[in-house]
C-alpha positions in Angstrom: -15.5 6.2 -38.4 -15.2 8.8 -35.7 -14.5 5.8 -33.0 -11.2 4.8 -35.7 -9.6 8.3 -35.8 -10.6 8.7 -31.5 -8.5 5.2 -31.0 -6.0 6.0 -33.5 -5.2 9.4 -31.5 -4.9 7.5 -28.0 -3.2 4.4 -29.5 -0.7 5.3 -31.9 2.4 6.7 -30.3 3.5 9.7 -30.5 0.1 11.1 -31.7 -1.0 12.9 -28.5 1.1 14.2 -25.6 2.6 11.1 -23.7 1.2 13.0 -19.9 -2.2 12.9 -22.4 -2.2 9.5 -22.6 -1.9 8.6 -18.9 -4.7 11.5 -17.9 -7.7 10.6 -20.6 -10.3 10.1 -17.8 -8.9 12.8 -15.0 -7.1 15.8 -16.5 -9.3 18.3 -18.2 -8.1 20.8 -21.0 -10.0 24.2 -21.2 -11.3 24.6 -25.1 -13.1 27.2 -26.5 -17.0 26.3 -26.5 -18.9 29.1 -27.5 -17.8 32.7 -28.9 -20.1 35.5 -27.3 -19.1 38.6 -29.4 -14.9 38.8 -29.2 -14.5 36.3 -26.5 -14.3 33.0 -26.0 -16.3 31.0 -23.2 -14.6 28.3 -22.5 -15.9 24.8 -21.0 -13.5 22.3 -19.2 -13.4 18.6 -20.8 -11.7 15.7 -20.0 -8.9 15.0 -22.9 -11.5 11.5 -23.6 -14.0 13.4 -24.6 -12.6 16.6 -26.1 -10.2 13.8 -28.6 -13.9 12.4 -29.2 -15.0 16.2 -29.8 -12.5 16.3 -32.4 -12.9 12.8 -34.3 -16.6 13.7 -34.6 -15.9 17.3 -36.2 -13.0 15.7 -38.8 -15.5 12.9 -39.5 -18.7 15.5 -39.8 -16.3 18.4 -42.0 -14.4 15.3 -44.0 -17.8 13.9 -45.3 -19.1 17.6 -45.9 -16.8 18.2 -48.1 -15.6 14.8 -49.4 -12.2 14.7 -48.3 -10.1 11.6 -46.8 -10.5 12.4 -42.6 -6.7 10.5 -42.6 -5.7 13.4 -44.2 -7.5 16.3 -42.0 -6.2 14.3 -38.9 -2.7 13.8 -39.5 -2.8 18.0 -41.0 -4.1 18.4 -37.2 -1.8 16.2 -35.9 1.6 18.4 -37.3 0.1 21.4 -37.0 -1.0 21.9 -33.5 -0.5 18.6 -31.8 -4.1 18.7 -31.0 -3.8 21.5 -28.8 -6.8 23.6 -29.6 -5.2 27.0 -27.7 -2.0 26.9 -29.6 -1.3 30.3 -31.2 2.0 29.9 -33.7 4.7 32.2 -34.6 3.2 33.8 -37.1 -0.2 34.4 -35.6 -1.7 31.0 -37.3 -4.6 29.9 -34.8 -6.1 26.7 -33.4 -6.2 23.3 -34.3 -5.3 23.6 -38.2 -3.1 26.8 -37.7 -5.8 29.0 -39.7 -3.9 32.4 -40.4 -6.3 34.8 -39.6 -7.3 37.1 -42.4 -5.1 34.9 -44.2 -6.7 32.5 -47.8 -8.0 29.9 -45.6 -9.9 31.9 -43.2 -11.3 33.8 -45.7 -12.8 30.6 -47.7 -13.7 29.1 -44.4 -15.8 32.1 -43.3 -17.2 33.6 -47.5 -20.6 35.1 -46.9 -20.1 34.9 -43.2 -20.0 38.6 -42.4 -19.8 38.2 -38.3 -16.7 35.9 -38.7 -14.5 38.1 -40.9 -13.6 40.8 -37.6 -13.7 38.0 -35.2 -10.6 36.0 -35.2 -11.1 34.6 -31.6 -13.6 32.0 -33.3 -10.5 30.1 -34.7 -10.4 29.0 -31.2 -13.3 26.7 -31.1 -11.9 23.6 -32.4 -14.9 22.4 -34.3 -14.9 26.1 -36.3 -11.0 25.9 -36.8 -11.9 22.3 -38.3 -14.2 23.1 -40.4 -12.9 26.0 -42.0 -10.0 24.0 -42.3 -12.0 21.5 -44.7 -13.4 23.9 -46.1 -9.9 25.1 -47.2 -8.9 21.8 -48.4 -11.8 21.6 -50.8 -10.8 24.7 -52.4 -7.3 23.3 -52.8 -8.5 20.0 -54.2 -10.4 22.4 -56.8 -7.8 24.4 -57.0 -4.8 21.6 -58.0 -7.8 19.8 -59.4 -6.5 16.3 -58.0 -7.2 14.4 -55.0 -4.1 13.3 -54.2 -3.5 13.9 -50.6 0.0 15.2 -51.1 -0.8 17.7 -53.5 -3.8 18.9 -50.9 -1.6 19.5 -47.8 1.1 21.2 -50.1 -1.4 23.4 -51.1 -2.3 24.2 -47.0 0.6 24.3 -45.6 2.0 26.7 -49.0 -0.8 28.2 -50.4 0.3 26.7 -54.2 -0.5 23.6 -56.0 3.0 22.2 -57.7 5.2 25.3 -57.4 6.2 25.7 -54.1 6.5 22.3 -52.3 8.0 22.5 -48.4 9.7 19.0 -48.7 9.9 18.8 -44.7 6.4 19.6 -44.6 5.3 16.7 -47.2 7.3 14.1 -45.9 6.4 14.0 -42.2 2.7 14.8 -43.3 3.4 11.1 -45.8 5.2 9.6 -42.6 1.7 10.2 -40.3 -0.5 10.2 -42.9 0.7 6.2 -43.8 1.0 5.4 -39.8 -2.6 6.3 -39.3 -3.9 4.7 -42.6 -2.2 1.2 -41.5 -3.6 1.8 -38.1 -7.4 2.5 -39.0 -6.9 -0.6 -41.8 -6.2 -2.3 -38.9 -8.9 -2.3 -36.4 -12.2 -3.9 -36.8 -15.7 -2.4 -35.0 
């Protein structure tokens, strides 16, 4: 499954950066590797085989937790492009935006004493990931459904049914269907 969401994150347009695209095997992207106390060591990889990084992490953290990886990877794709350094406006981290300190972090990280001061380790894409499926579990407890819509309400707001960011939804429905037909599509 991996090798599906890795292809549909270099074919599908519009998924990665187009310069990505052209650069797969030559430019490298500096991502955060290991977390030594309140810094991050990073390790250069080539966008191949940090994209592969990722598929591998949503395909480990999606069966984990027994959630649909479409759904992990297109909440990666609109929240951070895949862009593992991207710190938003509001101080959300990483790949899947974690708020530090914030519900999600604090699910992702329970009984996890050394990751409740450190923040820096939403850097480290397979971390951001999993604390991010992690948080998506609790959701799909929490709306008890599993109704993808529902779910990604529920991460980007915080609430099942009562707060719904209509923007949000429907360009999360408009990748989450283009990467479904996509992965339906190709045959390994």
């Amino acid at each position: 499954m991996w090798m599906k969401l890795f292809l549909a994150m270099i074919l599908i347009p519009g998924m990665i950066l187009p310069a990505w695209r052209d650069l797969l095997k030559i430019k490298r992207i500096n991502v955060c590797d290991r977390v030594i106390g309140k810094r991050c060591i990073y390790k250069a990889y080539t966008i191949e085989d940090y994209l592969k990084k990722v598929a591998k992490g949503i395909e480990q953290y999606s069966e984990l937790y027994h959630l649909d990886p479409i759904m992990l990877l297109t909440i990666i794709k609109i929240e951070s492009g895949f862009n593992p350094n991207i710190v938003g406006k509001d101080g959300e981290i990483g790949l899947c935006q974690i708020v530090p300190y914030g519900l999600a972090y604090k699910i992702g990280n329970l009984k996890i004493k050394r990751y409740r001061t450190n923040k820096t380790i939403l850097l480290k894409p397979e971390e951001n990931i999993r604390i991010c499926a992690k948080y998506l579990n609790y959701c799909r407890f929490k709306c008890n459904t599993n109704n993808v819509d529902i779910i990604a309400n529920c991460h980007n707001t915080g609430y099942c049914k009562e707060v719904i960011n209509k923007r949000y939804l429907i360009k999360f429905r408009s990748w989450y269907n283009r990467i479904k037909k996509f992965i339906g599509t190709i045959d390994l």
